[in-house]
C-alpha positions as a printed Julia matrix, in Angstrom:
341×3 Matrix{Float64}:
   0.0     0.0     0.0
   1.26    3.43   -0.55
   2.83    4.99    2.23
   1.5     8.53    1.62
  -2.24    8.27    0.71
  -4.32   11.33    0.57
  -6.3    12.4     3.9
  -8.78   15.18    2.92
  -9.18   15.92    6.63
  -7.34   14.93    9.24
  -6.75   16.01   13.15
  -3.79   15.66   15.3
  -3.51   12.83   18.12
  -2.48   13.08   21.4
  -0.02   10.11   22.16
   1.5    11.78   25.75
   0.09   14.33   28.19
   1.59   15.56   31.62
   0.36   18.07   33.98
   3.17   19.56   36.18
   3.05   20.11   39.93
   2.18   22.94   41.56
   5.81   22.96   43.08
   7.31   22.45   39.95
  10.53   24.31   39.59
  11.75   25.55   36.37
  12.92   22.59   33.8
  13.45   22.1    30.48
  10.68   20.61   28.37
  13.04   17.7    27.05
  14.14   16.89   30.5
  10.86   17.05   31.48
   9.78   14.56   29.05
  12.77   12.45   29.24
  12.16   11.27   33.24
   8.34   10.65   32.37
   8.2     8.87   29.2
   9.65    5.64   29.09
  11.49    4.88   25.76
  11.87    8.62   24.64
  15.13   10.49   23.35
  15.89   13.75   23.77
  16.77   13.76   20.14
  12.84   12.18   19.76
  11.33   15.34   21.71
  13.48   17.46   19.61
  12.13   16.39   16.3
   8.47   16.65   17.86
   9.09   20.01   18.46
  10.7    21.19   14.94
   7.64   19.43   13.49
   5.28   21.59   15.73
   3.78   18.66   17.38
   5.01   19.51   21.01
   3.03   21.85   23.02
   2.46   23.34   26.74
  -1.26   24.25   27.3
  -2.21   23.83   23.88
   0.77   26.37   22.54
   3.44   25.01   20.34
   7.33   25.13   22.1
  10.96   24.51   21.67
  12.61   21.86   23.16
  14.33   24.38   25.26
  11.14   25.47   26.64
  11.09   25.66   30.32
   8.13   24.37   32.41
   6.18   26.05   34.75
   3.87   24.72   38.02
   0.42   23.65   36.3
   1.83   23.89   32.76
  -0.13   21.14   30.37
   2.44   18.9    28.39
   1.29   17.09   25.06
   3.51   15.78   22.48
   0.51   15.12   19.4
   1.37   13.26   16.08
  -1.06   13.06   12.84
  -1.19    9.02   13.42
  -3.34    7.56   16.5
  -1.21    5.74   19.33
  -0.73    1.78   17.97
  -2.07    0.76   21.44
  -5.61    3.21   21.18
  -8.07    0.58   21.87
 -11.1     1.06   19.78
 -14.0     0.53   21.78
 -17.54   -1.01   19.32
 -20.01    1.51   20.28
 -23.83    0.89   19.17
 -23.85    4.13   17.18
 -26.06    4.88   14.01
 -24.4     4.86   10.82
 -25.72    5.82    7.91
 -24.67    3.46    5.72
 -25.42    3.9     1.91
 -23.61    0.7     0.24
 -22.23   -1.73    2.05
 -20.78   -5.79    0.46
 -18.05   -7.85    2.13
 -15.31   -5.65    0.92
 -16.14   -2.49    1.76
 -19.5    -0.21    3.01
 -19.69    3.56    2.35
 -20.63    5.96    4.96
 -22.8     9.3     4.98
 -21.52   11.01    7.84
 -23.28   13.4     9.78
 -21.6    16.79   10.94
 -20.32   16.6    14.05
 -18.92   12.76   14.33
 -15.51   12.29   14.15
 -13.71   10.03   12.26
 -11.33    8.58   14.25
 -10.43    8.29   18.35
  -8.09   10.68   20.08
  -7.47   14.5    20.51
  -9.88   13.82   23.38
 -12.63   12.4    21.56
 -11.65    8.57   22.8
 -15.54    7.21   22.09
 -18.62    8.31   20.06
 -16.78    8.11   16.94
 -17.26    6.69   13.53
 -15.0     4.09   14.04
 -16.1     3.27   16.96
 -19.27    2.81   15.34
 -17.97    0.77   12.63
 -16.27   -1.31   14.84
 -19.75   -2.2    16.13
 -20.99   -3.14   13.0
 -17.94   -5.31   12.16
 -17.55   -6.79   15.07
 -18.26  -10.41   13.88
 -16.04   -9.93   10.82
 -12.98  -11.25   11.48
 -11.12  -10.3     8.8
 -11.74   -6.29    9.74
  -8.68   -5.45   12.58
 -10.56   -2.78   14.58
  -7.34   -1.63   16.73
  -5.39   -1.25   13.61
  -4.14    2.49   13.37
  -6.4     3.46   10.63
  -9.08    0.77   10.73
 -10.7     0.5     7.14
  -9.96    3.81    6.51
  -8.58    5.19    3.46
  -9.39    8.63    3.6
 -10.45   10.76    6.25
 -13.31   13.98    6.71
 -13.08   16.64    9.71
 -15.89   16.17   12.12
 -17.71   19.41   11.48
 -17.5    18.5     7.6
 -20.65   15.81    6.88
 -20.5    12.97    3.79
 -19.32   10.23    1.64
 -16.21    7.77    3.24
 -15.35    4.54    1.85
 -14.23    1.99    4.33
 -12.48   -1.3     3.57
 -13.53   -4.25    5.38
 -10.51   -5.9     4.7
  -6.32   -5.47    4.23
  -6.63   -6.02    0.84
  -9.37   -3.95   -0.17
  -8.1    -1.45    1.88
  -4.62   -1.45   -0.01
  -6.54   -1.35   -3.15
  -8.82    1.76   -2.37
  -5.41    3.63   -0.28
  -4.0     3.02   -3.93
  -6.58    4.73   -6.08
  -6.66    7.52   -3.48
  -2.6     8.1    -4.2
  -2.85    8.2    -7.64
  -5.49    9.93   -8.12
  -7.96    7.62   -9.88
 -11.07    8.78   -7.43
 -13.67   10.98   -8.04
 -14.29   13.59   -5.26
 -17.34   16.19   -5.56
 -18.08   18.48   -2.67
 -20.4    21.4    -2.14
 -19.91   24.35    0.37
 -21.38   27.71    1.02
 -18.24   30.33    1.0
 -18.25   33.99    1.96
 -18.27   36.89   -0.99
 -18.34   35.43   -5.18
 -14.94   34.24   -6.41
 -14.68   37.06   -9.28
 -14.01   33.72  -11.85
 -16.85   32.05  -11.86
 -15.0    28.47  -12.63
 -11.39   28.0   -11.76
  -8.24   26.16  -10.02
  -6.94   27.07   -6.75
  -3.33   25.36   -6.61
  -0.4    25.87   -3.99
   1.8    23.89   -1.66
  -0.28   23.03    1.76
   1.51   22.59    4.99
   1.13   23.17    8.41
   1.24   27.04    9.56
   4.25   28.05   10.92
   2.66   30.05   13.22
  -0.3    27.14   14.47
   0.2    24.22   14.04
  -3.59   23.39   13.73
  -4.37   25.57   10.76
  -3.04   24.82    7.11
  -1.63   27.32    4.64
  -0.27   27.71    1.55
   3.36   27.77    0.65
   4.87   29.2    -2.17
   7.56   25.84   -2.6
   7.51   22.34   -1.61
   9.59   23.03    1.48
   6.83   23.35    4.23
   4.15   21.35    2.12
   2.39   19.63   -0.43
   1.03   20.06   -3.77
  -2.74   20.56   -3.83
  -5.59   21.3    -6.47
  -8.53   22.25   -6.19
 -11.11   22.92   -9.41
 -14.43   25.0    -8.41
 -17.27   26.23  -10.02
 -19.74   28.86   -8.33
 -23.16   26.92   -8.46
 -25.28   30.44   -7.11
 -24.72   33.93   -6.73
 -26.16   34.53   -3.75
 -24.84   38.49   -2.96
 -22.84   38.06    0.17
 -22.25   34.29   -0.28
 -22.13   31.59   -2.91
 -22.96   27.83   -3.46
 -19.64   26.8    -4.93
 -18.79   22.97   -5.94
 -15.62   21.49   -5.44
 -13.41   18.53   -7.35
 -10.71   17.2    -5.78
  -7.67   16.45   -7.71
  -5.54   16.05   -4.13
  -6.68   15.71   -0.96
  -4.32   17.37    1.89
  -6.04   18.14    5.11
  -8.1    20.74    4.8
  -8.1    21.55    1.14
 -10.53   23.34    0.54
 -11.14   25.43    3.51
  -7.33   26.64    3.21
  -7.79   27.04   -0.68
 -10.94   29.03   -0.58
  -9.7    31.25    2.92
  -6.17   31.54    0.37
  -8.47   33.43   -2.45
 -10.29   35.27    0.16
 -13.4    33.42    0.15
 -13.31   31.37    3.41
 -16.14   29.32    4.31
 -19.21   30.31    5.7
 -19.12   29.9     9.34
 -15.68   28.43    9.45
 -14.0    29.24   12.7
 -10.87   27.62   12.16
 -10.11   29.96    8.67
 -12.34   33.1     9.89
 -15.5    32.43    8.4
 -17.17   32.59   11.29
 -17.28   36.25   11.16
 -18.67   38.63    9.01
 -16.49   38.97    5.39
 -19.05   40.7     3.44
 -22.05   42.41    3.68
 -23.51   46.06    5.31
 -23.02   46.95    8.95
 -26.48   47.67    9.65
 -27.68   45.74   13.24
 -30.56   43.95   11.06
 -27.8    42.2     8.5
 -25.63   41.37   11.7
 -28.39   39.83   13.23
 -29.56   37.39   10.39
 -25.83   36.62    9.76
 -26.01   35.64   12.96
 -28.83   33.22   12.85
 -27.23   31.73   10.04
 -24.47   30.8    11.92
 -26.99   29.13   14.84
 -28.83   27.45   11.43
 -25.63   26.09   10.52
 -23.4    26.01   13.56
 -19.56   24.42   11.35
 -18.09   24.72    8.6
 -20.84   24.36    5.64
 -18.93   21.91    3.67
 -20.35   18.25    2.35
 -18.39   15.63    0.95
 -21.52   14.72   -2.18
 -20.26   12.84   -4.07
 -17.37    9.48   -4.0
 -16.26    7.5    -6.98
 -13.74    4.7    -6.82
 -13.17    1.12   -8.5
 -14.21   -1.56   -6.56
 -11.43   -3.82   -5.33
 -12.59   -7.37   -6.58
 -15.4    -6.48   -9.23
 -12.89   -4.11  -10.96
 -16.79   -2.25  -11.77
 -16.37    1.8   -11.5
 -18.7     2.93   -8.84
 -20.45    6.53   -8.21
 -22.45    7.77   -5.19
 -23.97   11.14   -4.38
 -25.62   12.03   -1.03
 -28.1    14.77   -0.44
 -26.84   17.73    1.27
 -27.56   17.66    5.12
 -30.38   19.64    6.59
 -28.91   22.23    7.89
 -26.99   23.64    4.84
 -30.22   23.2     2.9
 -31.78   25.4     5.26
 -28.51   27.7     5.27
 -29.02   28.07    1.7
 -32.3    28.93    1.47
 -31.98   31.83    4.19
 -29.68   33.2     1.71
 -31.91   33.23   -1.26
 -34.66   34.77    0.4
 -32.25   37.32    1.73
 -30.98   37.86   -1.34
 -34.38   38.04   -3.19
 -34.84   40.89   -0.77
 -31.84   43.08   -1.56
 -32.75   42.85   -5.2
């Protein structure tokens, strides 16, 4: 299986936390580390931090960094710890094709994907691994059970998941070349002034935090990523734009469309969860404001997934409806719209 499949969303997981004393005197971060975690280099902490993963009270540090009584230590990684224990949970899934190799997910906004980052239960997998339980050939504690490809948890819609290693070597494959077919739909803030287009650039990790992706002008702080949109409705102060994915880096296409100035609508992570266009009368504010409580994440849907199945060699292609509360988004926005006229 390829090493580097594509991720369209993806988190970071917490694999060590410490808490200092309240007597704690003042210590370096590595040393720190180094008499707590069994196994662990100084030359290991070191590379955490240069990679951003190393933080006190949720800030990224040096290795040098020097902690303080009640300071909160995490070292986080983008894989999950190899001993997580995935708990089956009788959670609903909304399962919209499903065969011994493989079963395709509609996921609601709000679930995550995988366990950790302090969501240890109540996730999808933790709801697959309910389902799957009496298959034996699905490994629920592997690090990525079935998954191939990953959405955030505020972002709601199509996953594939392999019930088995080889399917799911066959489906990472198409994912790293390229060979799927990814269409999503989102409400962004403002009307790109081209109507159809590519957004390109190199996406990496902020320098600056750690949880936030940007664009690079080189591949030394990231990777290539494309993007192809086309604005589905003009809708003044926002627009229905679709999405094709022709990468998938973690948050594509919140980082793309934030990148052209057109972040998405009531996306707090890239600032579009305040107000990017419109009037500054109270009456706008307000009903920008109910929009947000009509449509409380990011409004982004994974529709549509298209892959070749990994023992029928048959080309498959399914589309989900978008979720209520982006339906509803959208048609506060026409009517408002209407109005202005």
């Amino acid at each position: 299986m390829a090493e580097d499949f594509d991720i369209e969303e993806s988190e970071l997981f917490e694999h060590y936390r410490y808490v200092a004393d309240k007597g704690q005197s003042l210590l370096r971060v590595d040393k720190f580390l180094n008499d707590r975690v069994e196994g662990i280099s100084r030359t290991k902490i070191q590379e955490a931090a240069d990679a951003g993963f190393l933080f006190a009270n949720g800030n990224p540090i040096k290795s040098n960094y020097k902690v303080k009584p009640n300071d909160i230590i995490t070292i986080e990684f983008e894989t999950p710890k190899q001993e997580l224990q995935i708990i089956p949970e009788n959670i609903p899934l909304d399962i919209v094709y499903e065969d011994d190799q493989l079963m395709v997910i509609n996921k609601k906004p709000g679930m995550v994907v995988h366990p950790g980052c302090g969501n240890y239960t109540g996730t999808m997998v933790n709801a697959i691994a309910w389902h799957l339980k009496g298959n034996i050939q699905f490994e629920a504690n592997d690090p990525r059970p079935g998954l191939v490809h990953r959405i955030d948890k505020d972002t709601s819609g199509l996953l594939v998941v392999a019930k088995n290693e080889q399917a799911k070597c066959f489906l990472a494959d198409q994912f790293f070349h390229k060979t799927t077919q990814r269409t999503y739909v989102a409400v962004a803030w403002g009307v790109p002034k081209e109507l159809e287009g590519t957004i390109t650039g190199y996406i990496g990790r902020s320098l600056k935090d750690r949880k936030v992706m940007a664009l690079f002008p080189d591949d030394s702080h990231g990777k290539w990523s494309v993007t192809h949109y086309k604005v589905l409705e003009d809708l003044g102060y926002v627009s229905v734009v679709q999405c094709n994915l022709e990468t998938g880096r973690t948050h594509q296409i919140r980082c793309h469309f934030k990148s052209i100035g057109h972040p998405l609508f009531n996306d707090e992570t890239y600032g579009g969860n305040q107000i990017v266009r419109g009037t500054t009368f109270t009456k706008y504010k307000q009903f920008v404001e109910n929009c947000f409580k009509i449509c409380p994440r990011q409004a982004l849907h994974a529709k549509t997934l298209g892959f070749t199945h990994p023992t029928t060699g048959k080309f498959m292609q399914f589309d989900s409806e978008l979720p209520s509360d982006m339906l509803t988004l959208m048609e506060k926005w026409r009517h408002y719209s209407k109005q202005s006229e």
